[in-house]
PyMOL Python script that loads the backbone (N, CA, C, O; Angstrom):
from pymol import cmd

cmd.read_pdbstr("""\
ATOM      1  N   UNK A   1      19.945   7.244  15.284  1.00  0.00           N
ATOM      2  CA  UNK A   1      19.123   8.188  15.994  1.00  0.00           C
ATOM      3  C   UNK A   1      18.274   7.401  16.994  1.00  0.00           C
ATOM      4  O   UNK A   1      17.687   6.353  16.726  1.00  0.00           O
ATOM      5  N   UNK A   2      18.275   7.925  17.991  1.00  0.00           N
ATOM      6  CA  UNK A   2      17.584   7.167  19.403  1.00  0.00           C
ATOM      7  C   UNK A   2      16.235   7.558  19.207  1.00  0.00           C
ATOM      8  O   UNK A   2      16.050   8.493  18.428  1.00  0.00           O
ATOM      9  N   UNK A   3      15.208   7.010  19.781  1.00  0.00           N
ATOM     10  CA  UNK A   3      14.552   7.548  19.989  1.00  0.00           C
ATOM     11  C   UNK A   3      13.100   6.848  21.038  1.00  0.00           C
ATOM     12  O   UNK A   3      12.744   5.718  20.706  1.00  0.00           O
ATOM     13  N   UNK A   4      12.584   7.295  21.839  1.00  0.00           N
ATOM     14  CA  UNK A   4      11.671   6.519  22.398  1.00  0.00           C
ATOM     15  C   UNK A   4      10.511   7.025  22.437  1.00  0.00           C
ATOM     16  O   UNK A   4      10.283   8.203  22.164  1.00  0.00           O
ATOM     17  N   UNK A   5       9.438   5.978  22.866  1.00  0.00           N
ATOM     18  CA  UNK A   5       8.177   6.163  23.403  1.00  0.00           C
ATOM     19  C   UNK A   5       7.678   6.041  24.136  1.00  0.00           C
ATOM     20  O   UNK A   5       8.431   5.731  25.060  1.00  0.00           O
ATOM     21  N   UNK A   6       6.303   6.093  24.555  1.00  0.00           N
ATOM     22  CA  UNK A   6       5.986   5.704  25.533  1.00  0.00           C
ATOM     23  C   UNK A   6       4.642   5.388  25.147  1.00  0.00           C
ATOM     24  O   UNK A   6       3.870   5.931  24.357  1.00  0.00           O
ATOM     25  N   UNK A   7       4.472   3.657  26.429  1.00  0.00           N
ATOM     26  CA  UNK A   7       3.337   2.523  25.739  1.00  0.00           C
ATOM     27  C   UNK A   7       2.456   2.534  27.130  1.00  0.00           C
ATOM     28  O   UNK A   7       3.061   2.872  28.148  1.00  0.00           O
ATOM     29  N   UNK A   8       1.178   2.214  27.228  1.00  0.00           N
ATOM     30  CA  UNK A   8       0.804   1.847  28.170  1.00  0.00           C
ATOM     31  C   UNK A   8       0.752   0.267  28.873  1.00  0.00           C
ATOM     32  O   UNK A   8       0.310  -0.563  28.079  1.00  0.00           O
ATOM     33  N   UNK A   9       1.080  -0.217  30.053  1.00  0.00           N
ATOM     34  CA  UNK A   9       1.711  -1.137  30.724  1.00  0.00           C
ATOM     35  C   UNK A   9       0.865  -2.092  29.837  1.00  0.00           C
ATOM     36  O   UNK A   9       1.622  -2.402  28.917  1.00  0.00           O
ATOM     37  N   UNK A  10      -0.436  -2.766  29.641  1.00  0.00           N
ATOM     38  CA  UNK A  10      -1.200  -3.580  29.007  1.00  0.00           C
ATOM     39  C   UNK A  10      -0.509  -3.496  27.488  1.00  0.00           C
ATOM     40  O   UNK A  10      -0.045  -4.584  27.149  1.00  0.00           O
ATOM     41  N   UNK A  11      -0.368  -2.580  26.641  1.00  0.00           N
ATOM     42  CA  UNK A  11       0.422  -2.546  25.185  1.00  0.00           C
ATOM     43  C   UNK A  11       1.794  -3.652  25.605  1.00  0.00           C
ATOM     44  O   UNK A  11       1.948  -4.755  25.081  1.00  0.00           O
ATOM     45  N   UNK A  12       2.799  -2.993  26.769  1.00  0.00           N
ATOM     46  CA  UNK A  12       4.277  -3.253  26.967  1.00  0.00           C
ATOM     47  C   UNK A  12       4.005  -5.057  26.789  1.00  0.00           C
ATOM     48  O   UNK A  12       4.523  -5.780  25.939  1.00  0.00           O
ATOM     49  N   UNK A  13       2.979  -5.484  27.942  1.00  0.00           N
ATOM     50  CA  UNK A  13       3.200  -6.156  28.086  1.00  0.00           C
ATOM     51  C   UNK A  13       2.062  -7.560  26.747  1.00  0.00           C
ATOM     52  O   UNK A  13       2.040  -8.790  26.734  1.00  0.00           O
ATOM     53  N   UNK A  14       1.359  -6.547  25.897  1.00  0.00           N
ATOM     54  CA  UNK A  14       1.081  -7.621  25.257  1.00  0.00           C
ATOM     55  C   UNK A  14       2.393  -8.057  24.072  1.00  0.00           C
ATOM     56  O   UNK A  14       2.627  -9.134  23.524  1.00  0.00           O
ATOM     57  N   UNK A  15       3.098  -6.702  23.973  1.00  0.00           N
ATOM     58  CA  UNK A  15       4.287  -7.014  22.971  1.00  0.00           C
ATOM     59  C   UNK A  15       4.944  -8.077  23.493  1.00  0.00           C
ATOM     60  O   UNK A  15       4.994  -9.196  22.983  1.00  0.00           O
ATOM     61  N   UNK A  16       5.641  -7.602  24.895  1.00  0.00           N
ATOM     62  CA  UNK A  16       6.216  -8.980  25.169  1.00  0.00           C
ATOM     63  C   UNK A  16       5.605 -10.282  25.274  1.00  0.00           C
ATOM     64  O   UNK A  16       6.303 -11.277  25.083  1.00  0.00           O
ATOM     65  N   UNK A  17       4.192 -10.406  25.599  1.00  0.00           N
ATOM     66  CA  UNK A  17       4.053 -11.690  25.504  1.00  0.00           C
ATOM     67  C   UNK A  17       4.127 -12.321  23.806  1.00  0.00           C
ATOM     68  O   UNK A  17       4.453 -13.460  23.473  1.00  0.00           O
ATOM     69  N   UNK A  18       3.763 -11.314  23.017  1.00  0.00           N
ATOM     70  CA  UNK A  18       4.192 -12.209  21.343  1.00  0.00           C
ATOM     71  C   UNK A  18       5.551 -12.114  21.199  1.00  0.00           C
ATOM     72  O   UNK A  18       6.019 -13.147  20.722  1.00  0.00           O
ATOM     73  N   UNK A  19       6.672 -10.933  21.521  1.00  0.00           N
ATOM     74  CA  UNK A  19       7.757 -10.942  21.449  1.00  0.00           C
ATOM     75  C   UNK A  19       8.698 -12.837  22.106  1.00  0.00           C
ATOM     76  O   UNK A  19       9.690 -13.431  21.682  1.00  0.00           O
ATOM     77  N   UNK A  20       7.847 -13.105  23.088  1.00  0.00           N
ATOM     78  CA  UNK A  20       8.256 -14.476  23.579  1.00  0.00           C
ATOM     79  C   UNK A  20       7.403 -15.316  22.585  1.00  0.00           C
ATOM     80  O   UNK A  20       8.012 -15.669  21.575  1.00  0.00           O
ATOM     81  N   UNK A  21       6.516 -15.577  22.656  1.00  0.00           N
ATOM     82  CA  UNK A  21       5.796 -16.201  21.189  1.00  0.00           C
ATOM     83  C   UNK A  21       6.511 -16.791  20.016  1.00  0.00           C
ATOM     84  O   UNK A  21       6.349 -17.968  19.694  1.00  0.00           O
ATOM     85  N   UNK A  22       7.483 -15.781  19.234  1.00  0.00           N
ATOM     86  CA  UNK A  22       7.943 -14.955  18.850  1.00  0.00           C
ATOM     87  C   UNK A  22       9.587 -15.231  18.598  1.00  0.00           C
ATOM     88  O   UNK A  22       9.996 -15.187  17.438  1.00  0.00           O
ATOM     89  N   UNK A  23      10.390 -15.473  19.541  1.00  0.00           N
ATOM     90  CA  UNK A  23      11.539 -15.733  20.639  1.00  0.00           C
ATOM     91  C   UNK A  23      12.362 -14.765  19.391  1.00  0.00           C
ATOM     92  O   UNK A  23      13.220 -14.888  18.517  1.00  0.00           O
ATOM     93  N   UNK A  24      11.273 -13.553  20.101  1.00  0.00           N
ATOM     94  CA  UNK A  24      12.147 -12.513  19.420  1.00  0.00           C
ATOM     95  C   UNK A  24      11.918 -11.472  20.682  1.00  0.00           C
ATOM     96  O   UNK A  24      11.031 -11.557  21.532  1.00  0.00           O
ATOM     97  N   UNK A  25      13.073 -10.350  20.570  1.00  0.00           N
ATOM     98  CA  UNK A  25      12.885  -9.270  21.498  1.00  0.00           C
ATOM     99  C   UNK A  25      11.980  -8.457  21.099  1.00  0.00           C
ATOM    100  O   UNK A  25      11.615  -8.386  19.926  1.00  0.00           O
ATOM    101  N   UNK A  26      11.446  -7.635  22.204  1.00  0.00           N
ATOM    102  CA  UNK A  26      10.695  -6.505  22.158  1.00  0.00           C
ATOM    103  C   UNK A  26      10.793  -5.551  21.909  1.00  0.00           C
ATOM    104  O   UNK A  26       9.965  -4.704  22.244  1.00  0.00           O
ATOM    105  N   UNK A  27      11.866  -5.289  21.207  1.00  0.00           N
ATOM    106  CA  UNK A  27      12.430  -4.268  20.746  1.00  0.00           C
ATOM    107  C   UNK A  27      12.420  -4.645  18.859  1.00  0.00           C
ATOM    108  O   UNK A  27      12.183  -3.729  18.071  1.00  0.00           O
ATOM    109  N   UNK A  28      12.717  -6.127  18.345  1.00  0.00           N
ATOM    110  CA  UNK A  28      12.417  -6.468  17.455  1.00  0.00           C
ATOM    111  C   UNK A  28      10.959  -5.818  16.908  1.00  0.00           C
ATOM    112  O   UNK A  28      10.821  -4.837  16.177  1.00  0.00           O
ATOM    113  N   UNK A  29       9.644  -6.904  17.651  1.00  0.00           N
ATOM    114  CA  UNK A  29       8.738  -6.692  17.668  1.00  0.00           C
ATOM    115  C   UNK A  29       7.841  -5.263  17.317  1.00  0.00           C
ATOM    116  O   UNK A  29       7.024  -5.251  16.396  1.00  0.00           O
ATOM    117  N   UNK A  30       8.090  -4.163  18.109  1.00  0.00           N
ATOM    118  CA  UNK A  30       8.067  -3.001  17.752  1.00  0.00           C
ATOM    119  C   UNK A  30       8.643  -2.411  16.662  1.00  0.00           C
ATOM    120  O   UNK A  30       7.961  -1.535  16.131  1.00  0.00           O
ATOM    121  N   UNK A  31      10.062  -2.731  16.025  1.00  0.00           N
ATOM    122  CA  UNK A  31      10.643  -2.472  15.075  1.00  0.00           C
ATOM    123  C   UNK A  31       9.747  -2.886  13.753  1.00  0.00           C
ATOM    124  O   UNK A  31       9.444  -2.208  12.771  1.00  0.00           O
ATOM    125  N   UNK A  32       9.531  -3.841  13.992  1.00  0.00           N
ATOM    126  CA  UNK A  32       8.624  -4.261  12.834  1.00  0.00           C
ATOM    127  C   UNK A  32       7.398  -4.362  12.717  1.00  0.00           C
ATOM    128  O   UNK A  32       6.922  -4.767  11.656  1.00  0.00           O
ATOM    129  N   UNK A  33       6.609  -4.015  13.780  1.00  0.00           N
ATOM    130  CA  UNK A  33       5.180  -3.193  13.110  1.00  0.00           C
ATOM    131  C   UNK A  33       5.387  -1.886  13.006  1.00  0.00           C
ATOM    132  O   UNK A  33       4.583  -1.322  12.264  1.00  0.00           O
ATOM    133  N   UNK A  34       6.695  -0.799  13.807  1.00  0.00           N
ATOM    134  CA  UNK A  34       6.563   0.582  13.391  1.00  0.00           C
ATOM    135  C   UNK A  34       6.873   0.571  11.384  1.00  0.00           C
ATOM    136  O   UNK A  34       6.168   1.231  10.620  1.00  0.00           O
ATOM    137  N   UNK A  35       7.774  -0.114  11.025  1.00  0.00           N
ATOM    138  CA  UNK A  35       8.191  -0.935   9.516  1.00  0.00           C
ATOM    139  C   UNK A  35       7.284  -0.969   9.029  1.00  0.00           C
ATOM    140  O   UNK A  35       7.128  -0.048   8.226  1.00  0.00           O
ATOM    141  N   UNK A  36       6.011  -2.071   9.165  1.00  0.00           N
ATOM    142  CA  UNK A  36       4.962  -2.310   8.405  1.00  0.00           C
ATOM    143  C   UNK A  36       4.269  -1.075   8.593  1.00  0.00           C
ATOM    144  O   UNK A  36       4.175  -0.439   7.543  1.00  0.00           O
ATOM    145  N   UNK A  37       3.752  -0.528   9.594  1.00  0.00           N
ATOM    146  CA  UNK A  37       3.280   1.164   9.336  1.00  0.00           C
ATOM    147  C   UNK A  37       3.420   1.850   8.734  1.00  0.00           C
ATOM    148  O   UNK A  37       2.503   2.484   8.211  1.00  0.00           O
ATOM    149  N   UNK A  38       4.778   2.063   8.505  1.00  0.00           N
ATOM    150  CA  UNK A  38       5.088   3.099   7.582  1.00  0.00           C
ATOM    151  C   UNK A  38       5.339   2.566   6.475  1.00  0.00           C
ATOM    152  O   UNK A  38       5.250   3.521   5.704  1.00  0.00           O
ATOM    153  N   UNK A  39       5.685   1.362   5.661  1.00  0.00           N
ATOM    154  CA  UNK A  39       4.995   0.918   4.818  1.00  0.00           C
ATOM    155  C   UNK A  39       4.119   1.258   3.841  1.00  0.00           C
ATOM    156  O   UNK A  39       4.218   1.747   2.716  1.00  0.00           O
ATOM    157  N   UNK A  40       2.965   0.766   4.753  1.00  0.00           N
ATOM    158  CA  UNK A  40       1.875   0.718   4.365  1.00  0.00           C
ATOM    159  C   UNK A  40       1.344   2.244   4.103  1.00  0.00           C
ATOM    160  O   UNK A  40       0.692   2.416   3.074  1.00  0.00           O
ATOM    161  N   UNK A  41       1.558   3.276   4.893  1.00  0.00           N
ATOM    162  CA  UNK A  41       0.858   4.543   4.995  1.00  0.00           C
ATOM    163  C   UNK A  41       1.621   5.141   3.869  1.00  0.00           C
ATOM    164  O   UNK A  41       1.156   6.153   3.344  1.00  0.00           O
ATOM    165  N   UNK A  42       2.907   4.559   3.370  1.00  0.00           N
ATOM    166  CA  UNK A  42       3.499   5.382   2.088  1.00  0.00           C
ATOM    167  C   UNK A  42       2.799   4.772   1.054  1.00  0.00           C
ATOM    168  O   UNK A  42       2.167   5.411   0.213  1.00  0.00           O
ATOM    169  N   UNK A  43       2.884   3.600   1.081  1.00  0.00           N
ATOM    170  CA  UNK A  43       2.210   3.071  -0.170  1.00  0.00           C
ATOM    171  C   UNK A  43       0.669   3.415  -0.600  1.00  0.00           C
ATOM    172  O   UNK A  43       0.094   3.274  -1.679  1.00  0.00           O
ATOM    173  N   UNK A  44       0.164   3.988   0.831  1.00  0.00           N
ATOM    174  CA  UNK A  44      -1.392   4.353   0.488  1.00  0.00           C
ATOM    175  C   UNK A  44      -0.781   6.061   0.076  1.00  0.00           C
ATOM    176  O   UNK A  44      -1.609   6.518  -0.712  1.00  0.00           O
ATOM    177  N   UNK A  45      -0.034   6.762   0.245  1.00  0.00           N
ATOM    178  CA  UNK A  45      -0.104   8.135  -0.118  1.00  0.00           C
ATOM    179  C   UNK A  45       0.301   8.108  -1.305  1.00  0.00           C
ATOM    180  O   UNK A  45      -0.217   8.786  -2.192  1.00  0.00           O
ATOM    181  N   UNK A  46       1.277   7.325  -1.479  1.00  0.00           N
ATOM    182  CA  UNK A  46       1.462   7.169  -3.126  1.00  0.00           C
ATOM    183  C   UNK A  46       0.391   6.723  -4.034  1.00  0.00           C
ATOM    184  O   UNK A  46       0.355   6.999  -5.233  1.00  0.00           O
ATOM    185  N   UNK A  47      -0.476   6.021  -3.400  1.00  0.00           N
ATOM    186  CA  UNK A  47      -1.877   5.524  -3.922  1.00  0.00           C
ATOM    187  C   UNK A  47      -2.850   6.985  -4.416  1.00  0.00           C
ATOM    188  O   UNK A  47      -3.172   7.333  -5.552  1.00  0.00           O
ATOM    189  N   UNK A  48      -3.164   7.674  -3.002  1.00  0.00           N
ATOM    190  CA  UNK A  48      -3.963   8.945  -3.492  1.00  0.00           C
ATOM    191  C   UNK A  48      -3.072  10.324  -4.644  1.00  0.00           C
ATOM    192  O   UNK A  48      -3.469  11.134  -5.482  1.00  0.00           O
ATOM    193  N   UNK A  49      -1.758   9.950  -4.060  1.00  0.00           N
ATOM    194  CA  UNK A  49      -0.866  10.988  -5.381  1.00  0.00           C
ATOM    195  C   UNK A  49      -1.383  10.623  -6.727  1.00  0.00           C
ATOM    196  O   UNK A  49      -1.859  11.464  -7.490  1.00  0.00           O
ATOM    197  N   UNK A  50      -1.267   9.166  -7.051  1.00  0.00           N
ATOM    198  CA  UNK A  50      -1.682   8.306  -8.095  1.00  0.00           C
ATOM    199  C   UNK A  50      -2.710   9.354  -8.198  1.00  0.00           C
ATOM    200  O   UNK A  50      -2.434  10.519  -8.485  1.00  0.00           O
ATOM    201  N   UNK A  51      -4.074   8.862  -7.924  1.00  0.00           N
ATOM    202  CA  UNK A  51      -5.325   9.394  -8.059  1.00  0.00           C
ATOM    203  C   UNK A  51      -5.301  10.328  -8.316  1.00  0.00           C
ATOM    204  O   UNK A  51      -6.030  10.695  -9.238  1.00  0.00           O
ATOM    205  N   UNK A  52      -4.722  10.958  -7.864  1.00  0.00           N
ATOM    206  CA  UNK A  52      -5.314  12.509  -8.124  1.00  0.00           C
ATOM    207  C   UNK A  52      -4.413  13.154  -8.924  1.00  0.00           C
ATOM    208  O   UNK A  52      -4.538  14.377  -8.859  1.00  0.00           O
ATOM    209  N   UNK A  53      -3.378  12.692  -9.801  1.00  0.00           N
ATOM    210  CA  UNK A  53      -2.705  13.057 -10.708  1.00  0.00           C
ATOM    211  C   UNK A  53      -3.650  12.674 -11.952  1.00  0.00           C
ATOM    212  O   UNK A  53      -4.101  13.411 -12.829  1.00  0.00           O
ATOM    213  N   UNK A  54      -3.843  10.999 -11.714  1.00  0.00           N
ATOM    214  CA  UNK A  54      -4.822  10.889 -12.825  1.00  0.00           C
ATOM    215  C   UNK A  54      -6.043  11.571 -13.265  1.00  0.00           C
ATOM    216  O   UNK A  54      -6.552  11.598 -14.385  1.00  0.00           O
ATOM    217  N   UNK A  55      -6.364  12.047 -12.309  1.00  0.00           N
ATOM    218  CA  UNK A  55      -8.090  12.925 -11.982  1.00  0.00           C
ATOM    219  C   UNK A  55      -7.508  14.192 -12.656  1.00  0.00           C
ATOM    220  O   UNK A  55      -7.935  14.520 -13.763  1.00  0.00           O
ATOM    221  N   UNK A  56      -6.515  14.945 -12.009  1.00  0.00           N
ATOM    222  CA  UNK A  56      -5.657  16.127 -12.865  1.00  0.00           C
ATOM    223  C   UNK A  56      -5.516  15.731 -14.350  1.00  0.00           C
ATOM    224  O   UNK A  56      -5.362  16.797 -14.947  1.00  0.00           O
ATOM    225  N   UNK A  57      -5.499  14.896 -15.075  1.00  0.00           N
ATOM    226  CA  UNK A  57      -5.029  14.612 -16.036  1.00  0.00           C
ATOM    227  C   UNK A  57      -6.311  14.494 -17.070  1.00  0.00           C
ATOM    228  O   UNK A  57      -6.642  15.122 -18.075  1.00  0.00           O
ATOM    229  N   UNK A  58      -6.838  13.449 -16.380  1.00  0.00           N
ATOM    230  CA  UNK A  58      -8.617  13.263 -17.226  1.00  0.00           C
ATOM    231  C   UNK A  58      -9.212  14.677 -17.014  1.00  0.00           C
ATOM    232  O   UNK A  58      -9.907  14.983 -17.983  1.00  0.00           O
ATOM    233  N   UNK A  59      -9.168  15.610 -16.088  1.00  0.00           N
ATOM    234  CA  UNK A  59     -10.199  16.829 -16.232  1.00  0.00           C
ATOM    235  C   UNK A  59      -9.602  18.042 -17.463  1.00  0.00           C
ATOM    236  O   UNK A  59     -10.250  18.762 -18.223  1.00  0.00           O
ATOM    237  N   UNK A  60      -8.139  17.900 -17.272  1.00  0.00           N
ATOM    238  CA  UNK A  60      -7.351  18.690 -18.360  1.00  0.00           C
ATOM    239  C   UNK A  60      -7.694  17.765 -20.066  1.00  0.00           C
ATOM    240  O   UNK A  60      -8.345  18.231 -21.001  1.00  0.00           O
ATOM    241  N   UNK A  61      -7.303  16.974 -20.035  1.00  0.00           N
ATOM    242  CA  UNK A  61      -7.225  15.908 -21.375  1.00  0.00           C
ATOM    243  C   UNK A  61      -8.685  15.510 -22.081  1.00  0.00           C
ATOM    244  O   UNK A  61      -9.184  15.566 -23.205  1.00  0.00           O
ATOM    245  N   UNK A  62      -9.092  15.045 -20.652  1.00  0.00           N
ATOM    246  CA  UNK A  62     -10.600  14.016 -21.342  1.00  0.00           C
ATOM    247  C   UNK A  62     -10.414  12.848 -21.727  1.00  0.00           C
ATOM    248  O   UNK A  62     -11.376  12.299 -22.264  1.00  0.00           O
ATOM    249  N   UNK A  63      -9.287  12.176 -21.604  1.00  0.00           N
ATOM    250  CA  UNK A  63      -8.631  10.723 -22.106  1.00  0.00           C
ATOM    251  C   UNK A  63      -8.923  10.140 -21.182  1.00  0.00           C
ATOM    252  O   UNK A  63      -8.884  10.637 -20.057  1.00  0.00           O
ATOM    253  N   UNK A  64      -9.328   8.815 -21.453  1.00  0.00           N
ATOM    254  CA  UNK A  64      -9.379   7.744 -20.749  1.00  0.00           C
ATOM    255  C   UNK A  64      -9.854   6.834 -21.129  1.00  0.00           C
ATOM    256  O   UNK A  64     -10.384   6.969 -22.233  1.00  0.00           O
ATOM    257  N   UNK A  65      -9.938   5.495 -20.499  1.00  0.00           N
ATOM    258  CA  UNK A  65     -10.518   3.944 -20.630  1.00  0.00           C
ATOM    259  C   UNK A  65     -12.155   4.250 -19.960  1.00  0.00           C
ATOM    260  O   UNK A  65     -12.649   5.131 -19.256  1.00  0.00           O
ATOM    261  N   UNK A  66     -12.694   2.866 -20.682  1.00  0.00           N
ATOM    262  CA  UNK A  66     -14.051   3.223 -20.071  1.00  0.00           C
ATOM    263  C   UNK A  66     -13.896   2.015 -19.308  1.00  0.00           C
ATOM    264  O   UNK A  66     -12.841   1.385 -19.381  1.00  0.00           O
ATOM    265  N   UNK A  67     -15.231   1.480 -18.292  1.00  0.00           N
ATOM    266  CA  UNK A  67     -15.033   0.910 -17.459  1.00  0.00           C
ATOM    267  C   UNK A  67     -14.690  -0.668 -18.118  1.00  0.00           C
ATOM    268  O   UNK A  67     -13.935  -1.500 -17.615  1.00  0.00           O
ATOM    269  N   UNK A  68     -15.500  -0.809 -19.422  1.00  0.00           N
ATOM    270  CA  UNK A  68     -15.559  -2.136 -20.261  1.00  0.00           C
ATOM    271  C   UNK A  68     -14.321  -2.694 -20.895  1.00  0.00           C
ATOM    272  O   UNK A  68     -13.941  -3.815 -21.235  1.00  0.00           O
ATOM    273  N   UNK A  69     -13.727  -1.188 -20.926  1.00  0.00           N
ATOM    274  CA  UNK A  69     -11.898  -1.137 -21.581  1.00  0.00           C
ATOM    275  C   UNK A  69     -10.975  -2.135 -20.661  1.00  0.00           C
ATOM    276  O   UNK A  69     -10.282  -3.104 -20.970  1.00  0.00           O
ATOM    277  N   UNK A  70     -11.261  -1.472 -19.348  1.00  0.00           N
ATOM    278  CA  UNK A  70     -10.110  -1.035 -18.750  1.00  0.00           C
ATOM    279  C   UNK A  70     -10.431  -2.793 -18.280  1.00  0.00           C
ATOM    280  O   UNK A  70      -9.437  -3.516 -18.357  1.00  0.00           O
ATOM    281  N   UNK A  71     -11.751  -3.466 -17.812  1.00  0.00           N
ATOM    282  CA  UNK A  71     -12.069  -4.712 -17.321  1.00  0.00           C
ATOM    283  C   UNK A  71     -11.644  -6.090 -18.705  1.00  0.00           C
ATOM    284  O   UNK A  71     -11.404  -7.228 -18.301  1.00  0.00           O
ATOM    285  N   UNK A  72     -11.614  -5.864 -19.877  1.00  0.00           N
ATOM    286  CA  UNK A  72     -11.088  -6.369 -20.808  1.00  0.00           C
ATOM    287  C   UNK A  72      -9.629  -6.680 -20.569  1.00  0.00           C
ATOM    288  O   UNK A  72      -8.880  -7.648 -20.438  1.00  0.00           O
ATOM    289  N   UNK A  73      -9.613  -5.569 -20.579  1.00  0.00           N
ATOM    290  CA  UNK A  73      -7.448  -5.558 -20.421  1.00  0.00           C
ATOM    291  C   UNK A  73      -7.058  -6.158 -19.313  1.00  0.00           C
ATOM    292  O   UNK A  73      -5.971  -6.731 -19.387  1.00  0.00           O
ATOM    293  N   UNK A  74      -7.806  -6.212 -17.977  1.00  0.00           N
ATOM    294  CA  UNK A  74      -7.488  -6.958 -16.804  1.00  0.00           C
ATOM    295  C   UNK A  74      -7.441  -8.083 -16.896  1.00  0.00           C
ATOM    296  O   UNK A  74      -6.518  -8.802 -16.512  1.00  0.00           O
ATOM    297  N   UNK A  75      -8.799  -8.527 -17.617  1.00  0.00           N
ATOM    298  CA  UNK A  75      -8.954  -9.689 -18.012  1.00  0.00           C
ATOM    299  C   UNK A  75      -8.058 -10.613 -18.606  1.00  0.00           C
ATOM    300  O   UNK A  75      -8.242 -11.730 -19.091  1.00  0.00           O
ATOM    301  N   UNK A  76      -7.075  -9.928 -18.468  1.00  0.00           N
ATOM    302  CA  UNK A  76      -6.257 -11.103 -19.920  1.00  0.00           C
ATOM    303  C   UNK A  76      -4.675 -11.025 -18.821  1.00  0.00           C
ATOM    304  O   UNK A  76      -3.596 -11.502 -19.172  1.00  0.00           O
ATOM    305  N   UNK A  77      -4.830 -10.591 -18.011  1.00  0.00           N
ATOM    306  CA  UNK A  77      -3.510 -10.985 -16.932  1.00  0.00           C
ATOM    307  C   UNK A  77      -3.508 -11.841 -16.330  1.00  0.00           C
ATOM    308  O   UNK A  77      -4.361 -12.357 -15.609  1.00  0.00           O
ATOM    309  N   UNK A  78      -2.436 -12.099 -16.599  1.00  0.00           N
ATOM    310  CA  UNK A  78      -2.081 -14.189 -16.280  1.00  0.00           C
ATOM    311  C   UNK A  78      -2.294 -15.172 -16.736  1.00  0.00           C
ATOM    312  O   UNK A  78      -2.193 -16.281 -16.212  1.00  0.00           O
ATOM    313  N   UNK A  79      -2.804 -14.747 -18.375  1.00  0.00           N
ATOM    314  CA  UNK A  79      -2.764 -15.335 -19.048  1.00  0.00           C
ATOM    315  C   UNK A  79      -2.130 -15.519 -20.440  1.00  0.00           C
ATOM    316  O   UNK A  79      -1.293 -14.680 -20.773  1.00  0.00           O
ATOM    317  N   UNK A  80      -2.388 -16.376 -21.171  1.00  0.00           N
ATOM    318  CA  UNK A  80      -1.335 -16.163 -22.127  1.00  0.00           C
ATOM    319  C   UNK A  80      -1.279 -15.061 -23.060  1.00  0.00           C
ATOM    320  O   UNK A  80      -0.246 -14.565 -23.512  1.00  0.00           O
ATOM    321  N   UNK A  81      -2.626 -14.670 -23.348  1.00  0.00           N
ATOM    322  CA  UNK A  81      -3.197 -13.614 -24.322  1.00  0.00           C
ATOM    323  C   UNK A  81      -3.222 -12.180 -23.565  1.00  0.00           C
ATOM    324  O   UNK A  81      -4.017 -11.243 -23.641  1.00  0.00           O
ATOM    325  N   UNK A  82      -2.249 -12.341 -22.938  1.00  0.00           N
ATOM    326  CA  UNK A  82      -1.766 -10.998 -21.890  1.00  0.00           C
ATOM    327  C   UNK A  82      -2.070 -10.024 -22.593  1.00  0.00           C
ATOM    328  O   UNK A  82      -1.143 -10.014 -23.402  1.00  0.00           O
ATOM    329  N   UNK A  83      -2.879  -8.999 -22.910  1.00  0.00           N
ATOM    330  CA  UNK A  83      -2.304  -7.956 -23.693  1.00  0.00           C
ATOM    331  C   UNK A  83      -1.807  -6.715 -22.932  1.00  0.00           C
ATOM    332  O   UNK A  83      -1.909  -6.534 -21.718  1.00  0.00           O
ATOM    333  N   UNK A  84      -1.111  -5.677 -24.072  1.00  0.00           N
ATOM    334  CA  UNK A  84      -0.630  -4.887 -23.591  1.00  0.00           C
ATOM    335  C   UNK A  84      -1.641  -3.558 -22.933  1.00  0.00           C
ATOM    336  O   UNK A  84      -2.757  -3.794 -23.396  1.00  0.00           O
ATOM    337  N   UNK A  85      -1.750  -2.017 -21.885  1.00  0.00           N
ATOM    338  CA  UNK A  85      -2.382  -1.246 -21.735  1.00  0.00           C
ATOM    339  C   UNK A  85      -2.993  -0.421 -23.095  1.00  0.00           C
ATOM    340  O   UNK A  85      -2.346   0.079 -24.015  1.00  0.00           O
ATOM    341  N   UNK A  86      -4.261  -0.452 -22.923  1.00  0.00           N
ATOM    342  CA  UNK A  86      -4.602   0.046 -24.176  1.00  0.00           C
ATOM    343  C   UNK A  86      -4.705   1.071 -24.196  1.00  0.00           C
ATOM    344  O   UNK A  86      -4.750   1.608 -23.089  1.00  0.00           O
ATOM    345  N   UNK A  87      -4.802   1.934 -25.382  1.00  0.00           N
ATOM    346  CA  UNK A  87      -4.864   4.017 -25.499  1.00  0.00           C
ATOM    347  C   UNK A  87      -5.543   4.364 -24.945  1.00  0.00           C
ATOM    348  O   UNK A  87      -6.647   3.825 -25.017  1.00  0.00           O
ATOM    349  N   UNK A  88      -5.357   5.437 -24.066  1.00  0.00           N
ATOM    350  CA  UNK A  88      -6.571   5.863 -24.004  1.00  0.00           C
ATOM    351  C   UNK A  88      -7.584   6.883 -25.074  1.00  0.00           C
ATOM    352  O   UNK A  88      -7.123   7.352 -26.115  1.00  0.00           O
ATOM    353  N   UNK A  89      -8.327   7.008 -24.839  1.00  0.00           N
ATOM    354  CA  UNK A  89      -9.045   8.130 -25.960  1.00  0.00           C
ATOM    355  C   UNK A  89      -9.932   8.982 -25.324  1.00  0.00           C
ATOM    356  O   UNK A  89     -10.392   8.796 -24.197  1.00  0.00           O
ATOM    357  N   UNK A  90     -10.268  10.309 -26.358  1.00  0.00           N
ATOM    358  CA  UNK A  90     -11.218  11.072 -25.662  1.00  0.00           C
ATOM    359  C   UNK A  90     -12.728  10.800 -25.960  1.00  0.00           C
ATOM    360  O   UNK A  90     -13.598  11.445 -25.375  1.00  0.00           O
TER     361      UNK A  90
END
""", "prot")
cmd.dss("prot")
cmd.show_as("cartoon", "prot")
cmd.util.cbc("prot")
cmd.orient("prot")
């Protein structure tokens, strides 16, 4: 699927100057920050889905870690005494 845009002459031409930088095309260049964009903007929507499933979940349930829980259990990643996610409770 084709598709184009349109940049203003100062944008065009700062791409190409990193695209040479770069000794990659400008067409590369663009390819891969439109890539990292969308990326990133999925991984943040999947972030707030997260949230707010969990928020759905604690207002129905009442379960959860408290803040001392949840900083314990972090605590121990990457290390040997890894432990596993702990229950939550009401």
């Amino acid at each position: 699927m084709a598709t184009s845009i349109k940049i203003d002459d100062e944008l065009k031409g700062r791409i190409q100057r990193l695209a040479g930088l770069r000794h990659r095309s400008a067409h590369w260049i663009m390819r891969e920050a439109i890539t990292e964009y969308v990326e990133r903007e999925e991984a943040r929507e999947s972030f707030k889905q997260e949230a707010s499933a969990s928020w759905d979940s604690y207002q129905k349930t009442g379960r959860h870690l408290t803040s001392h829980e949840a900083r314990a259990w972090l605590n121990t990643w990457g290390t040997d005494a890894e432990a596993e996610l702990p229950e939550c409770h009401d």
